[in-house]
Structure formats: C-alpha cells, structure tokens
C-alpha positions as CSV (number, residue, x, y, z in Angstrom):
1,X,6.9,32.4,-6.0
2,X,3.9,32.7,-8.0
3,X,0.8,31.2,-7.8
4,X,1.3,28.6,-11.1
5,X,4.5,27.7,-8.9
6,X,3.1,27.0,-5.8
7,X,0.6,25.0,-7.6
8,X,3.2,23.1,-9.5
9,X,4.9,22.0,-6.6
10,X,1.6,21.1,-5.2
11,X,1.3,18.6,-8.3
12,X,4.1,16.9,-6.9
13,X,2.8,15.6,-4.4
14,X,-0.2,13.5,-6.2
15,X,2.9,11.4,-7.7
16,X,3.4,9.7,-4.2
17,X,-0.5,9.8,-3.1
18,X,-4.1,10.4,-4.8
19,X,-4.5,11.7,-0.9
20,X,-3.2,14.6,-2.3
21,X,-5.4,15.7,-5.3
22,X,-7.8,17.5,-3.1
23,X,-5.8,19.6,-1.9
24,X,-4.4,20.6,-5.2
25,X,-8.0,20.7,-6.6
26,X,-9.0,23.5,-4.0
27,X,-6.4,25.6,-4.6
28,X,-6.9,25.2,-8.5
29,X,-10.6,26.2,-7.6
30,X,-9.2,29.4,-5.8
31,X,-7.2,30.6,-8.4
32,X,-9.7,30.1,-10.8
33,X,-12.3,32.0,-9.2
34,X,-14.6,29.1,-9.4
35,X,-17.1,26.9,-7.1
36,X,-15.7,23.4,-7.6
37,X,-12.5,21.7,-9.4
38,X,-13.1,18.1,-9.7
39,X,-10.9,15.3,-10.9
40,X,-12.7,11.8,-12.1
41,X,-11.6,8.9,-14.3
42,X,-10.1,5.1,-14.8
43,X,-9.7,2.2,-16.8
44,X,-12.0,0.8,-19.0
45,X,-14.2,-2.0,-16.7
46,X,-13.3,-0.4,-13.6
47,X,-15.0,1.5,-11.3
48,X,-14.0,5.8,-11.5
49,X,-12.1,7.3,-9.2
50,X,-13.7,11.0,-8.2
51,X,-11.9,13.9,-6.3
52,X,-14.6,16.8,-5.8
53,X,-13.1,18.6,-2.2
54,X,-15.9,20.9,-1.9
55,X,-18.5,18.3,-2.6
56,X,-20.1,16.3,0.1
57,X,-19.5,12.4,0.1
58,X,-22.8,11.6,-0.2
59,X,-23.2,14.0,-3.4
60,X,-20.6,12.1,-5.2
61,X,-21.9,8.8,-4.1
62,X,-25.2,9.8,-5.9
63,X,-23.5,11.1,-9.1
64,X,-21.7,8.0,-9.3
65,X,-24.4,5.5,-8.5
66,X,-27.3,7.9,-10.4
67,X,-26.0,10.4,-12.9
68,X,-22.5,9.3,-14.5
69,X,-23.9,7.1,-17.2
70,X,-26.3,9.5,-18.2
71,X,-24.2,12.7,-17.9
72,X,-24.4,13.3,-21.4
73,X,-21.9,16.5,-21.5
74,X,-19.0,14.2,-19.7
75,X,-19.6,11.8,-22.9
76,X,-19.4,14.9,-24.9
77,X,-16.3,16.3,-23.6
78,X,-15.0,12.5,-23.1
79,X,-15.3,12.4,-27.2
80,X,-12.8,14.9,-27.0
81,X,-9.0,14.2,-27.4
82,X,-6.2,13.9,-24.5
83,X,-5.4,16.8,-24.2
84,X,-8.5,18.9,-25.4
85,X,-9.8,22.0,-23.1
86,X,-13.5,21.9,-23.3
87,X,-16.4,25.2,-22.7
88,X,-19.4,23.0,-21.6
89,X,-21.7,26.1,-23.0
90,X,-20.0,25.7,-26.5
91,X,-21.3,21.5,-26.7
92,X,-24.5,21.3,-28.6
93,X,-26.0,18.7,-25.6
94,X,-25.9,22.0,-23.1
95,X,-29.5,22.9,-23.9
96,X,-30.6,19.1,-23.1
97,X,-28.1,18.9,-20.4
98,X,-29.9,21.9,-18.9
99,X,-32.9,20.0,-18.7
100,X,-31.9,17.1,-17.1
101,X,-32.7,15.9,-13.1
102,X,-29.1,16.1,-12.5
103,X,-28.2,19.8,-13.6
104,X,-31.8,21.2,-12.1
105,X,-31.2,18.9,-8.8
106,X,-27.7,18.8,-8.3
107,X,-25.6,21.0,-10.1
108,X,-27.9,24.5,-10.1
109,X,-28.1,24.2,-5.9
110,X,-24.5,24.1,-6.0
111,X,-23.8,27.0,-8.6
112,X,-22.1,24.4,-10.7
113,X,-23.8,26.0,-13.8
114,X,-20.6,26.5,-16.3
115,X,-18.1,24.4,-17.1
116,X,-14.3,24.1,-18.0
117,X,-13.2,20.6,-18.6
118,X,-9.7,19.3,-19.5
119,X,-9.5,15.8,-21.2
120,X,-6.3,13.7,-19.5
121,X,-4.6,10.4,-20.1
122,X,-1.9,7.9,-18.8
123,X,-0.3,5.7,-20.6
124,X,-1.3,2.5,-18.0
125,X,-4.7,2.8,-19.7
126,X,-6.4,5.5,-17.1
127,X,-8.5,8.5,-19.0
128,X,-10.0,11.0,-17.3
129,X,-11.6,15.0,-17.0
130,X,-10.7,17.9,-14.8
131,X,-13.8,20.1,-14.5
132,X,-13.3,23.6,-13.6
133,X,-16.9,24.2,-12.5
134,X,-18.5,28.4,-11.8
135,X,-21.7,30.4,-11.1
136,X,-21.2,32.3,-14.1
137,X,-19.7,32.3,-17.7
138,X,-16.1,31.4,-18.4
139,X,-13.9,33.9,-19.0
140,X,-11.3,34.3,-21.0
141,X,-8.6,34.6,-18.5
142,X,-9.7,31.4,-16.9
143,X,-9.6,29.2,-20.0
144,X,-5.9,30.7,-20.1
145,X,-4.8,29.7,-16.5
146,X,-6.0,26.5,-17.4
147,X,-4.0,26.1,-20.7
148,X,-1.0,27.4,-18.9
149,X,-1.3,24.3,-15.8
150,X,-2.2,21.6,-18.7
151,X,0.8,20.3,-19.3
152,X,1.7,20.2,-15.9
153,X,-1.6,18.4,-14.6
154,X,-1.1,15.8,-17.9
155,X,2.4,14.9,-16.2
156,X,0.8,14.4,-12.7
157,X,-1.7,12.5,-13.8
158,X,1.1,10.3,-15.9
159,X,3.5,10.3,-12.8
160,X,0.6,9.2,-10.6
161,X,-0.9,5.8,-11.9
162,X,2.6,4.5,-13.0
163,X,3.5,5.0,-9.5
164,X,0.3,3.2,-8.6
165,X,1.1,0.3,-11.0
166,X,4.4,0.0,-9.4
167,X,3.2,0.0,-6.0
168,X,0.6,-3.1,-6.9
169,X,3.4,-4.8,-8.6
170,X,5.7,-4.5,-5.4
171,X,2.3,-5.3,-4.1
172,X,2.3,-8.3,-5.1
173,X,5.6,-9.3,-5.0
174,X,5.3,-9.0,-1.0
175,X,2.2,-11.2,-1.5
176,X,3.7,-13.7,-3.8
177,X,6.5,-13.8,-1.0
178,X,4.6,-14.3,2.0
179,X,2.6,-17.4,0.3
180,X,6.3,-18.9,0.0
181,X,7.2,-18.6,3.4
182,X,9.2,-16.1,3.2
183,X,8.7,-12.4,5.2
184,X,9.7,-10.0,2.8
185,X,10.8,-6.0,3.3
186,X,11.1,-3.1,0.6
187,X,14.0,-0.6,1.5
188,X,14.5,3.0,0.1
189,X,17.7,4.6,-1.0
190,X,18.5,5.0,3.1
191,X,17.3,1.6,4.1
192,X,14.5,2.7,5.6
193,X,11.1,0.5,5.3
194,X,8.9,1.2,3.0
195,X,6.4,-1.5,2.9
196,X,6.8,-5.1,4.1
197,X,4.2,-8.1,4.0
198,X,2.4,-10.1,6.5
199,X,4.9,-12.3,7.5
200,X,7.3,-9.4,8.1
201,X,5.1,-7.7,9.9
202,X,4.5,-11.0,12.3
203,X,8.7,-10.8,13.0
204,X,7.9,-7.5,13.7
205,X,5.1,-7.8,15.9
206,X,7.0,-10.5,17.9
207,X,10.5,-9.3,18.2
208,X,12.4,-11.8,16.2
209,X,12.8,-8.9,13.9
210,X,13.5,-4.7,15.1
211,X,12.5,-1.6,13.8
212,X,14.8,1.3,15.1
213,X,14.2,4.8,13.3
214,X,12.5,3.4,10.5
215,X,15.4,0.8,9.7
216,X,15.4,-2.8,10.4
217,X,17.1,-4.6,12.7
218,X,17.5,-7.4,15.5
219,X,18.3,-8.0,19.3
220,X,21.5,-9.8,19.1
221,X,23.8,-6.7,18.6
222,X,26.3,-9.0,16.9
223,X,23.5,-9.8,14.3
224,X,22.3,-6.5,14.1
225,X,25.6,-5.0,13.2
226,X,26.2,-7.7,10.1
227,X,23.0,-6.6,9.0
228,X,23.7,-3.2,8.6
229,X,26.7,-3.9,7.2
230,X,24.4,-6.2,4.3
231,X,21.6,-3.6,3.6
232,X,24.2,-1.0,3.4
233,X,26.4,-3.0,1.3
234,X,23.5,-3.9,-0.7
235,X,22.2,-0.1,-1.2
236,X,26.0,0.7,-2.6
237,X,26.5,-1.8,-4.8
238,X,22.9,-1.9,-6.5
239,X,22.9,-5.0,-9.8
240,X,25.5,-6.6,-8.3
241,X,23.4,-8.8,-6.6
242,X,23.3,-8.4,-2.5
243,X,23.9,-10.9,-0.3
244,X,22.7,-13.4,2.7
245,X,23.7,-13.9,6.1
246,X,22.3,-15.7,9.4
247,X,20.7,-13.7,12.1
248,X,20.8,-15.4,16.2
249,X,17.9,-14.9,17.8
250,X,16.3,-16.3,20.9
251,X,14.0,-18.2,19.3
252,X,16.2,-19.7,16.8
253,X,18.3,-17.8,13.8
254,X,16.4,-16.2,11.0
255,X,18.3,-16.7,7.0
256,X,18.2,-13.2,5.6
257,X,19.2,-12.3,2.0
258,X,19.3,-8.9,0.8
259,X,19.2,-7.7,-3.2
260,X,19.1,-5.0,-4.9
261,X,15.8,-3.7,-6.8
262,X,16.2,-2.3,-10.3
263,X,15.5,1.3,-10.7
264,X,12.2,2.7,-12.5
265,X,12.4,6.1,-13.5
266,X,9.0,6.6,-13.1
267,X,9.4,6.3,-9.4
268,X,9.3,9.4,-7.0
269,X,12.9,9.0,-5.6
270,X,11.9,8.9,-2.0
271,X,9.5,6.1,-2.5
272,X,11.6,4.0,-4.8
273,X,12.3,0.6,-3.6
274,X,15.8,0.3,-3.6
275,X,16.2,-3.3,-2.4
276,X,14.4,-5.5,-0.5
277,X,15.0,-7.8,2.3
278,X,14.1,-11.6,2.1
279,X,13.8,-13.1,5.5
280,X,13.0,-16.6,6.2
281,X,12.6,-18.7,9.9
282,X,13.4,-22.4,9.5
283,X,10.5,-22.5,12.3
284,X,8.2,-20.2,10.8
285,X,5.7,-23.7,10.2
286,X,6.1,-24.9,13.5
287,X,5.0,-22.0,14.8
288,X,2.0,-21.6,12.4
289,X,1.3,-25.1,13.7
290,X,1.8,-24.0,17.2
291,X,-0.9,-21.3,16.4
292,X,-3.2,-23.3,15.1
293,X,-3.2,-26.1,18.2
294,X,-3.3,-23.3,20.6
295,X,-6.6,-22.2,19.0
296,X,-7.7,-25.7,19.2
297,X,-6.5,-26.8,22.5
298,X,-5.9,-24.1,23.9
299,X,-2.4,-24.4,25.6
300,X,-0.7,-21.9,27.2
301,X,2.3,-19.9,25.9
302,X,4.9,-22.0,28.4
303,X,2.9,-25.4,27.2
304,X,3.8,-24.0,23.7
305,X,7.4,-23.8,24.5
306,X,7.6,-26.8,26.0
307,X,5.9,-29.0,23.0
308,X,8.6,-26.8,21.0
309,X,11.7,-27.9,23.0
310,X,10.4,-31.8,23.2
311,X,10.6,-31.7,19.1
312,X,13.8,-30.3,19.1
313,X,15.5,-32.1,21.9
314,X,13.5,-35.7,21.7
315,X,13.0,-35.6,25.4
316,X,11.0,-34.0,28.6
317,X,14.7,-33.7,30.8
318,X,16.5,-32.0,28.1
319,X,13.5,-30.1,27.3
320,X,13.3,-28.6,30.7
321,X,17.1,-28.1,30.3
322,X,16.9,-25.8,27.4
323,X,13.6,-24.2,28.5
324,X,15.4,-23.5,32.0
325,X,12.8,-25.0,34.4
326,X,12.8,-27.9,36.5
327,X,12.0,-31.4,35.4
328,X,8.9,-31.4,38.3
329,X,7.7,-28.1,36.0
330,X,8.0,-29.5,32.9
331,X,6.5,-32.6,34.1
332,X,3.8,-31.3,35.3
333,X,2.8,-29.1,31.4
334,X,3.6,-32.4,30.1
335,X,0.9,-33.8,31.9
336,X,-1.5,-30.7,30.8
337,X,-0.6,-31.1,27.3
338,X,-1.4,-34.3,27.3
339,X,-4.9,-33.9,29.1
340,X,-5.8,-30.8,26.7
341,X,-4.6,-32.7,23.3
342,X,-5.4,-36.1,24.4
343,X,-2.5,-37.7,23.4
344,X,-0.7,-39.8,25.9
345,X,3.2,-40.6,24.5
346,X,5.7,-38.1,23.6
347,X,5.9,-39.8,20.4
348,X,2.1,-39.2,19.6
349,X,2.5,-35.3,20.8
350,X,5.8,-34.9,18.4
351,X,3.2,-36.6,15.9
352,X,0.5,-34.3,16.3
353,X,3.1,-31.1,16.4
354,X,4.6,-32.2,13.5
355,X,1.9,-33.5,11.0
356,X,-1.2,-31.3,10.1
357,X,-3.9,-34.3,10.1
C-alpha cells in the first residue's frame, strides 16, 4: 500500500471524529516534507475550528485571539475558490505579510516561512484552508502530492460536518425527549448503544435499565428476552414502524417502544442510528419528586420507600406489607417522616408527595 493509500484510509476516520484530523495532518506534514499541516475553518458567525498537531495550544490560542482577523494572506487565499491550491509566495500581500508581528514573531521561530494552502467547503455552510506550511520554497513535487489528495481531503471534510449536523440533530432529539419524560436510546445496525440521553442514563445508573456488551437490557430475564426479541425485530424490519412492549421491574414496569430510524447516506455505517429506543417509567415524577424532598428533608433511602408504598397502597400496614418490614418498622419511619417534613396525617404526607407546592 502506498503512501496516498494509507493516507486515504486515514481520511476515513475524520468522518466519525474531528479527534482524528491530527493525526492525519502529521502524516500529510511527513509526506510533504514540511514543518506544519494545519486545518482551520467554520461557519459564518461562529467561532473557527483549528487543527495545527505540531503547534502548541497556547500558540493557536494566540493566533486565534491575536492574528486571524488580521492574517491578511488567509483573506487572500480565502478569496480564492473551493477548491483552489494556493503558493503564499505567488499572493501580492506576501511582501506586507512578511512584515507583519505575526510572520516575524510567530511564524519565522517556527520555520513556517512558505506556504501551500488548499481552499475547502461543505455543503452545511463550513469553509475552510489546509495549509501546508515549510522552511523553504515549495516545490513542484509537493504542489503535486497535494493536487493528487484534494479530492480526497474535499470529501472528508464533506463526510465530516454532515456527520456532525446529524449527530446535533440526534442531539437534540435525545434532548427534546428527555424534556418529555421520556429516556430515549439510539441503536446501531447491531443494537448496540450509541448515544442515549439523561434520563436513559439515570435507568442506567440505577438498574431499572441494563447494559450487557454494549446492548440494552433489564433484570427480569422474562423482560429481557421480549426485549431482544423487539430491538431485533425492529433492526429487521426497518420503516415498518417497530413496536412497544412492558418491561417488570422491581420498582415498577417501564413502557418501552422501539422504531426504526431512517437511513442518511451520509452516515458512516457503524455510527448510523438504526433505531432508537423510547422508554418511559409511569413513576419517573414521583421519583423526581422523591429527589427533590430528600434534598430538602433529607430522608433516608428506606423513608423514601416507605412514603412510596403509602401512595400506592393508601395505608402504613399495607405499606409495610409490600415493603416487607414489620408494622413496628414502618411505624417507627412514619414517625421520622413526619418529624423531618412536618406533616402530621398520612393524608398531608400523600399531599406533599404528590403536589409540587
């Protein structure tokens, strides 16, 4: 495999994360022959993204905070059209460029005297430069390497932010989701999680939902079983529009409704949301509420259960029943509930459990 190969396969991998432009920019750099390969652009009204892997952190922070606006050879080559491979020394700003704080400062230190720069687009709005940046005058054969990986770079750069759009609209999907209530789970082609939101996570964190080799799942085996069978049932028959079932649980049965996501094309298959999960728990406010008094109160977690089982069951004896301790126990939290909330009836504590004033 040659080296335009390796690097080609390399671009890949920027499609799934922008974690994985430096790496590609370093060995661009290395085949090149030059100091620095840098990568830097975005949307009109939005702050620019840089990639510079041989740069320190602090050096970009100054460019960006100091020297962008005034770089007047990136407006040069950014007059230049998509697509458009630029010699810096050909621009008739290079004298006046040379003069500047930033070149004599910044760029001359670093051996960043010559420049390559290829002028890059996506169609969500981002534009942006690759700079190819050396200690001494471009060559021929380098302006041809560059030519050759163009295309490919333009297609990265493409693949890349309309995988990024699609992650902030799944995004906010999962947002939109939790603020109804609902946890919510995004499944690949294998049913494995891809991303869930916070609600999701919480079922997660607590056990009323299971993870097991990057698949969801629950406790009750039963349960668990059905909802294999409905992801995978789901992931087979994608548009034709899922379905729902009832998980058991301990602390009371979960609704879940699987459906199918449409496809997007421009989706790196391995992280294309295939379907995702809807999960809500006809409790999930009590327990907020729960949450909330324990802050303010400051009951304990078998106090919790207790206030929990008095709602459901309308009394202290069958509360004990269900909660599988003695009437002298429960009693006895009663009693502690009572002093901590100040209430003094049951009737005033399934109130205060049950209304958020």
């Amino acid at each position: 495999m040659d080296s335009h190969e390796r690097l080609r396969e390399d671009l890949q991998a920027t499609a799934a994360s922008k974690a994985a432009w430096p790496a590609f920019l370093l060995k661009l750099s290395d085949l090149l022959g030059a100091s620095e390969a840098v990568l830097g652009g975005g949307r009109p009204g939005s702050t620019d993204e840089f990639f510079a892997p041989r740069s320190e952190p602090d050096f970009i922070t100054r460019y960006r905070d100091i020297y962008h606006q005034n770089n007047i050879i990136m407006h040069a080559v950014a007059r230049q059209s998509v697509g458009a491979i630029t010699l810096t020394d050909a621009l008739p700003e290079i004298d006046e460029f040379r003069r500047s704080d930033f070149y004599n400062l910044c760029c001359v230190p670093q051996k960043l005297i010559h420049g390559l720069a290829l002028n890059l687009a996506s169609s969500t709005g981002w534009f942006g430069t690759l700079v190819i940046n050396t200690s001494s005058e471009i060559t021929r054969t380098q302006i041809e390497l560059l030519r050759a990986i163009a295309p490919d770079v333009q297609r990265a750069v493409e693949r890349w932010k309309w995988l990024e759009q699609l992650q902030l609209a799944n995004r906010m999907t999962l947002d939109t989701l939790d603020m109804a209530g609902q946890g919510a789970v995004l499944l690949d082609r294998s049913g494995r999680v891809l991303d869930c939101n916070e609600r999701a996570q919480a079922m997660l964190t607590d056990g009323r939902l299971l993870l097991r080799d990057g698949q969801i799942g629950c406790a009750d085996m039963a349960s668990h079983e059905a909802l294999v069978r409905l992801i995978a049932h789901c992931l087979a028959q994608t548009g034709k529009g899922g379905g729902r079932l009832q998980v058991a649980g301990q602390d009371g049965d979960l609704m879940v409704q699987c459906a199918p996501c449409s496809a997007e094309m421009h989706y790196a298959a391995p992280l294309r949301p295939c379907a995702i999960l809807m999960v809500t728990d006809p409790k999930d406010r009590m327990r907020q509420r729960m949450r909330d008094l324990t802050q303010r109160f400051g009951l304990t977690r078998a106090e919790i259960e207790l206030a929990l089982a008095v709602v459901e069951t309308g009394s202290r004896k069958a509360a004990a029943e269900m909660r599988g301790v003695s009437d002298k126990t429960a009693s006895s939290q009663l009693t502690s509930i009572f002093d901590k909330t100040g209430v003094r009836r049951q009737t005033e504590l399934v109130r205060l459990l049950m209304h958020d004033g």
